[in-house]
N, C-alpha and C positions, 0 to 999 in steps of 0.2 A: 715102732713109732718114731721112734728117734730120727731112724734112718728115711722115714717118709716124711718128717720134717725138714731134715735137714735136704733131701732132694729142692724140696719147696725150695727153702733157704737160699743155693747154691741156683736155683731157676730164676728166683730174682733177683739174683744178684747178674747174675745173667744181664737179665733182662734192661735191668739199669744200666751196666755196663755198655748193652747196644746201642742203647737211647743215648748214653752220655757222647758215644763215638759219633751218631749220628747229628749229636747236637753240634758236637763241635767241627763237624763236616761242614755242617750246614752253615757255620759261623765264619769259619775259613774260604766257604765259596760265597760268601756275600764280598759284591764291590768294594772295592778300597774307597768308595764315596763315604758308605756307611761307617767305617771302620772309623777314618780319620775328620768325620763331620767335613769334607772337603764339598765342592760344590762345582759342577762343569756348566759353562755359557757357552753362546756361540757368537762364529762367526756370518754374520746377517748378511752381510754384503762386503764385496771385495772388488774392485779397478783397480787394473793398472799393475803395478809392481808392488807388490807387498809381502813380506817377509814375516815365519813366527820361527819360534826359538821353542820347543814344548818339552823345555827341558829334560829332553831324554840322549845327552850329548853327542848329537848330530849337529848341535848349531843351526845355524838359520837357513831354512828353507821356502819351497815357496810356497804361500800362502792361498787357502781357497775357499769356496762356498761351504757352508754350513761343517768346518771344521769346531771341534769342540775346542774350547778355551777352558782349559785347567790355573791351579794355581802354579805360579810360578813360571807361567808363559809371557817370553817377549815377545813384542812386534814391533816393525819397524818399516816404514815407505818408502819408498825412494820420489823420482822426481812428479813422476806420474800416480805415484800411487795412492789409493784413501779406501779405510774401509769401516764399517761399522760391524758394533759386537753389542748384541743383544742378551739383557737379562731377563730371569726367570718372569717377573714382572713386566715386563715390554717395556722398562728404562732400556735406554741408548747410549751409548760412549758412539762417538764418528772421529777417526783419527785422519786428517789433514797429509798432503803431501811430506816428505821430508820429516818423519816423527819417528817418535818411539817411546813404547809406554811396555811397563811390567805388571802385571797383575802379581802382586806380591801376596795378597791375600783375595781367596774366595772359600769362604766357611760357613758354620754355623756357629753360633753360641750356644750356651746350655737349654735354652729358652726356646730353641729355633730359629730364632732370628736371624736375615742372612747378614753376613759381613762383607764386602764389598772392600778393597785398599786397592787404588792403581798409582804408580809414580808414572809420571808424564817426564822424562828426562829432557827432549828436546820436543821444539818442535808446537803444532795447533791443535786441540783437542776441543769438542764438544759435547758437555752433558745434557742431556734430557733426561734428569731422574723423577719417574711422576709421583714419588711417595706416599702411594696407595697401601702400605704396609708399615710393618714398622722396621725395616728393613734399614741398612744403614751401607752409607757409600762415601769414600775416605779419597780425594785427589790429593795426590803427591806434586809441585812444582817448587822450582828452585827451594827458597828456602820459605815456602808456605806451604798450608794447608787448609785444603778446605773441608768438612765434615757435615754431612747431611742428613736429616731423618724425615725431609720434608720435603714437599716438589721444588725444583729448581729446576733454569732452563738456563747456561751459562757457555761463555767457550776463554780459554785460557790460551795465548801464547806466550811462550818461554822460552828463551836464549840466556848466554851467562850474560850480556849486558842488560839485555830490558826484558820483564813479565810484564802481560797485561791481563786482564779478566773483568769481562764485559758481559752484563747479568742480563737475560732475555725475561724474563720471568720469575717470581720468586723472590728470596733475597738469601745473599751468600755473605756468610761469616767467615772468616780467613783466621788462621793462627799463624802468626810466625816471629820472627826478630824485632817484629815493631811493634809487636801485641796483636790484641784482637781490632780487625777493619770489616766493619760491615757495609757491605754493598746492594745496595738496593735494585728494584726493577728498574731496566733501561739507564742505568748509570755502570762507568767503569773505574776501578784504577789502575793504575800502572807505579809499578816497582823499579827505577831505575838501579841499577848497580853502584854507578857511581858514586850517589848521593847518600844511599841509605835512606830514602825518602818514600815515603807514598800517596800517591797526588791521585784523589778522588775528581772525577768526572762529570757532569750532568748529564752529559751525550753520549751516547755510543758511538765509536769509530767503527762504520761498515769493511768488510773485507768481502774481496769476493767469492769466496765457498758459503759464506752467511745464507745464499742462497741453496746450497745442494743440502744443508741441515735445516734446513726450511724447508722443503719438498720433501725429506725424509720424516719428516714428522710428520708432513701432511699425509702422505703417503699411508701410516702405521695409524694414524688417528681416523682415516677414513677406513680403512678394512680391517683393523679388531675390534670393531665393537659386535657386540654380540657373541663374546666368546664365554663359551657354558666352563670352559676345563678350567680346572686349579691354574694352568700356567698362561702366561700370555705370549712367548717367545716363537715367534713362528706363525701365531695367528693370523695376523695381517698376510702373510703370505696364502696361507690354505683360504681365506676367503677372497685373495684374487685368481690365482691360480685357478680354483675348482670350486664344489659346491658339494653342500651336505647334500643329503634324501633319506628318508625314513625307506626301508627296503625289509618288505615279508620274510620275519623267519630270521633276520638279522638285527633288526632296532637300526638307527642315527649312523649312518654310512657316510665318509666321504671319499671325490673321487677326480681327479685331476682333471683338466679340460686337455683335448688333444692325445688320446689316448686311442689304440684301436686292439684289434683280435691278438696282435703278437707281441702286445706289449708289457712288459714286469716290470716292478717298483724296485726289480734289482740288476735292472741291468747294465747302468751305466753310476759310476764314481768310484771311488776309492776307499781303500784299506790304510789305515792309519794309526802307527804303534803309540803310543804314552805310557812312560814307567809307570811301575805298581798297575796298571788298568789292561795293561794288554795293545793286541788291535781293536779297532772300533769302526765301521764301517760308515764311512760318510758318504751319503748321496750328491751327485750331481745334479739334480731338479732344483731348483729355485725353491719351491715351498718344501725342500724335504731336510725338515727338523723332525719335528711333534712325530709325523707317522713313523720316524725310523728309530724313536728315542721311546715310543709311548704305546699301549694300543697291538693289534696285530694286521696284517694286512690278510686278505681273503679275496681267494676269487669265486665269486659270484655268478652263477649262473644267468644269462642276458645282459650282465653290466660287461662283466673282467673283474679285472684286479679291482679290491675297493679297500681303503682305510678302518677298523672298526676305530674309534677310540676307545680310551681305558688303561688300566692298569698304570693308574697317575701313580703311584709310590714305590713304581718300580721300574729304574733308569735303566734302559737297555744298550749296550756295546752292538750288542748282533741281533739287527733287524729282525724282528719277531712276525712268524706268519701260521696259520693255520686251514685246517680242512682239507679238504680236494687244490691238485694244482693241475696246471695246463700242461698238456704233452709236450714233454722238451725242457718242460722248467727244469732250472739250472739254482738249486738253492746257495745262499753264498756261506762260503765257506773261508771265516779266515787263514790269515797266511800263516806260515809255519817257519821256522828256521832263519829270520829274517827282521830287520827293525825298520827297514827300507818302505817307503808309502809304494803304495801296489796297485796299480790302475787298473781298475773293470770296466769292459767294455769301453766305451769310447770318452769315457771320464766325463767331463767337463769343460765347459765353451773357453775358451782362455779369457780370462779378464782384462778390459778394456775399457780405458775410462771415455772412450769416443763413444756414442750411441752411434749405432748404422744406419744408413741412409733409407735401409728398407730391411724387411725383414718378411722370410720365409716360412708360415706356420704349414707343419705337414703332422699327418694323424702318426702316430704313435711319437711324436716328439714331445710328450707331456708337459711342455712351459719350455724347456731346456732355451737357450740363447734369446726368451722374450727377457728384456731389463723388467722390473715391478715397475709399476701404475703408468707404462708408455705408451698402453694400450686402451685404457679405459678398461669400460666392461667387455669382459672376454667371453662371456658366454654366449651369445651370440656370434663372435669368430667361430666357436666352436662347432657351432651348429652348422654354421659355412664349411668350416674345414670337413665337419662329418658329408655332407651331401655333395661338394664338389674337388676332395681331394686336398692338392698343395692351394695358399693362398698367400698373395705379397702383398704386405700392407706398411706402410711408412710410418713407424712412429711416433709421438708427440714427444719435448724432450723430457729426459729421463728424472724418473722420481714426482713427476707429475701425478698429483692423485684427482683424480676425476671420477665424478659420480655416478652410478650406475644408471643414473634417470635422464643422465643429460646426455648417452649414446646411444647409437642405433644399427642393426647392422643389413646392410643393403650391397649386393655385389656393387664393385663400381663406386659406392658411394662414399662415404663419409661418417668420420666418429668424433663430436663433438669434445671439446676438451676449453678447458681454462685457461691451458696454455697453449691452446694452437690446434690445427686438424690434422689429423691421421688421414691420409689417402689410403682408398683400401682397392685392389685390383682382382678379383677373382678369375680363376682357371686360367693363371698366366702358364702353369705348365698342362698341356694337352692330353699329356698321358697319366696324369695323376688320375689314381682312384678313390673312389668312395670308399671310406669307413665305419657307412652307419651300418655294417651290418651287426650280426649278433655276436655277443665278445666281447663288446666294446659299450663304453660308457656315452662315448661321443654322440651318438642317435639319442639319450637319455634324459638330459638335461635340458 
């Protein structure tokens, strides 16, 4: 009797012991996000020369599309360079040529609540925080501070002689050496060094990027609306880029425009290390946040490759895919023995703060080198590019958000815009072929 208790006894203890091994596995392979309530953003948009630091001591490198922004990452422009970094919320930071800002904090509190700290050292920066949450976001200049829990639309320069901060929208409270300065809508002040003074405004002094932070608004406020997911960061892109569809057997699919029979959502960007996190695999596509961060990708029989969304509470490093793949597929596989950024496939367009005179859409190019909103509505390109191949269509300029009702697509013809027409030329190359066949999403939409 004893001895048949005590087996029991010694089986659960067992038992416990596995469970406990497996718990704490389990605890150990969860992200360092969870661990230390830290929080990753991205990189939205990038022109020109632009520089991050992602404190993993390599120093500053160069900078690209939909890299993650950890805590404790510098950036920095040079003469050419501006890029914007997007939060969980579809708030906006756009840092100006010649700058440089640290994200000193990105957290949580105990509460959830995200915490937001950036120092803006040198240099022009631009807020749009839409304060849809109770989320909270902390600007660092000279010797102020501004602290937010409420929408605001503002842009700050700062040098060691003169700061100015000039309110779009909103109104911005300041902390610093001269107490608290509240700044109203459409009013600015400026902080002279010399004087110790600060000389509120009626007016706003215009500069000229006022307008690329104007189009980038318009841009994000014209193509996320209607987003169902908890996050808002990357929306605006997947509803220019592509388009949802309910699809048999699968539910609420989406799937990029410009896609054909040989194309994968992993064949083109890069591998990119971050202490404590590892590599992380960041896409080269213009809309590729959300499906590489979220969700699993699947290819679908009649479409190709398609996005499912999902699995919002669980932030993914390595591209998550499922079911059946294509003959050939090439799963990605991070690097090993190395801290070095690792390019797949043909990476990424280099950034360029000129828009190009014209531009080449071809089927399996899924968005890649289109700038967002230069083209209007792209679905309709798409359908062109499915039925006759390569097509060269000239631009409208960049950051232009135009509405889906006011374009039209017509070989030869024309895409109506706000800011100007897009000329559009079809079958300028002779040998291009069609892509609508099966495989492919491009015939679908």
């Amino acid at each position: 009797m004893f001895n048949r208790f005590g087996s029991i006894h010694r089986f659960s203890l067992c038992s416990s012991t596995l469970c406990l091994i497996v718990l704490l596995m389990a605890v150990f392979a969860m992200p360092a996000l969870a661990d230390s309530q830290a929080r990753i953003v991205r990189l939205s948009d990038v022109h020109g020369s632009v520089q991050i630091d992602k404190n993993s001591g390599m120093g500053f490198e160069s900078a690209f599309l939909n890299l993650p922004v950890t805590q404790g990452t510098q950036i920095r422009t040079r003469d050419n360079g501006r890029v914007e970094i997007e939060f969980e919320d579809g708030s906006t930071l756009r840092v100006a040529p010649n700058s440089r800002i640290e994200f000193s904090r990105l957290g949580l509190n105990d509460s959830g609540v995200r915490l937001s700290a950036v120092n803006l050292a040198d240099g022009t920066a631009y807020v749009n925080w839409l304060g849809k949450t109770s989320d909270q976001f902390t600007l660092n200049f000279s010797r102020e501070r501004v602290d937010l829990d409420h929408a605001a639309h503002f842009r700050v320069d700062t040098s060691p002689e003169l700061t100015k901060l000039a309110v779009f929208k909103g109104e911005v409270q300041l902390a610093g050496p001269l107490g608290a300065v509240t700044v109203g809508k459409k009013k600015m002040v400026t902080f002279n060094a010399d004087d110790d003074k600060a000389t509120l405004a009626a007016n706003i002094e215009e500069e000229p990027l006022d307008s690329w932070d104007k189009q980038a608004i318009e841009y994000h406020d014209q193509y996320a609306k209607n987003n169902s997911s908890p996050y808002a960061y990357g929306s605006s892109d997947l509803n220019y880029y592509g388009s949802y569809m309910t699809v048999p057997g699968y539910g609420m699919m989406w799937q990029p425009y410009f896609t054909n029979a040989g194309w994968d959502p992993f064949m083109d960007g890069a591998w990119s290390w971050y202490p404590g996190l590892g590599y992380m695999f960041v896409s080269a596509y213009p809309w590729g946040w959300m499906p590489y961060r979220y969700g699993n990708w699947m290819m679908v029989p009649g479409f190709g490759w398609m996005w499912q969304p999902g699995y919002w509470n669980s932030w993914a490093a390595m591209p998550r895919y499922a079911g059946a793949t294509a003959i050939g597929f090439h799963a990605p596989v991070a690097p090993t023995g190395t801290v070095n950024t690792i390019v797949v496939g043909k990476g990424g367009p280099v950034p360029s703060p000129v828009l190009p005179s014209h531009l080449t859409l071809a089927p399996g190019s899924a968005g890649i080198g289109v700038p967002r909103g230069s083209l209007g509505n792209l679905k309709p390109l798409n359908r062109e590019v499915a039925k006759s191949g390569l097509l060269q269509v000239r631009p409208a300029p960049q950051f232009s958000a135009m509405s889906n009702s006011s374009s039209g697509a017509r070989a030869g013809g024309s895409y109506g815009s706000a800011r100007g027409e897009t000329s559009v030329s079809a079958g300028v190359h002779s040998s291009a072929t069609s892509s609508s066949h099966g495989g492919s999403a491009s015939g679908h939409h």
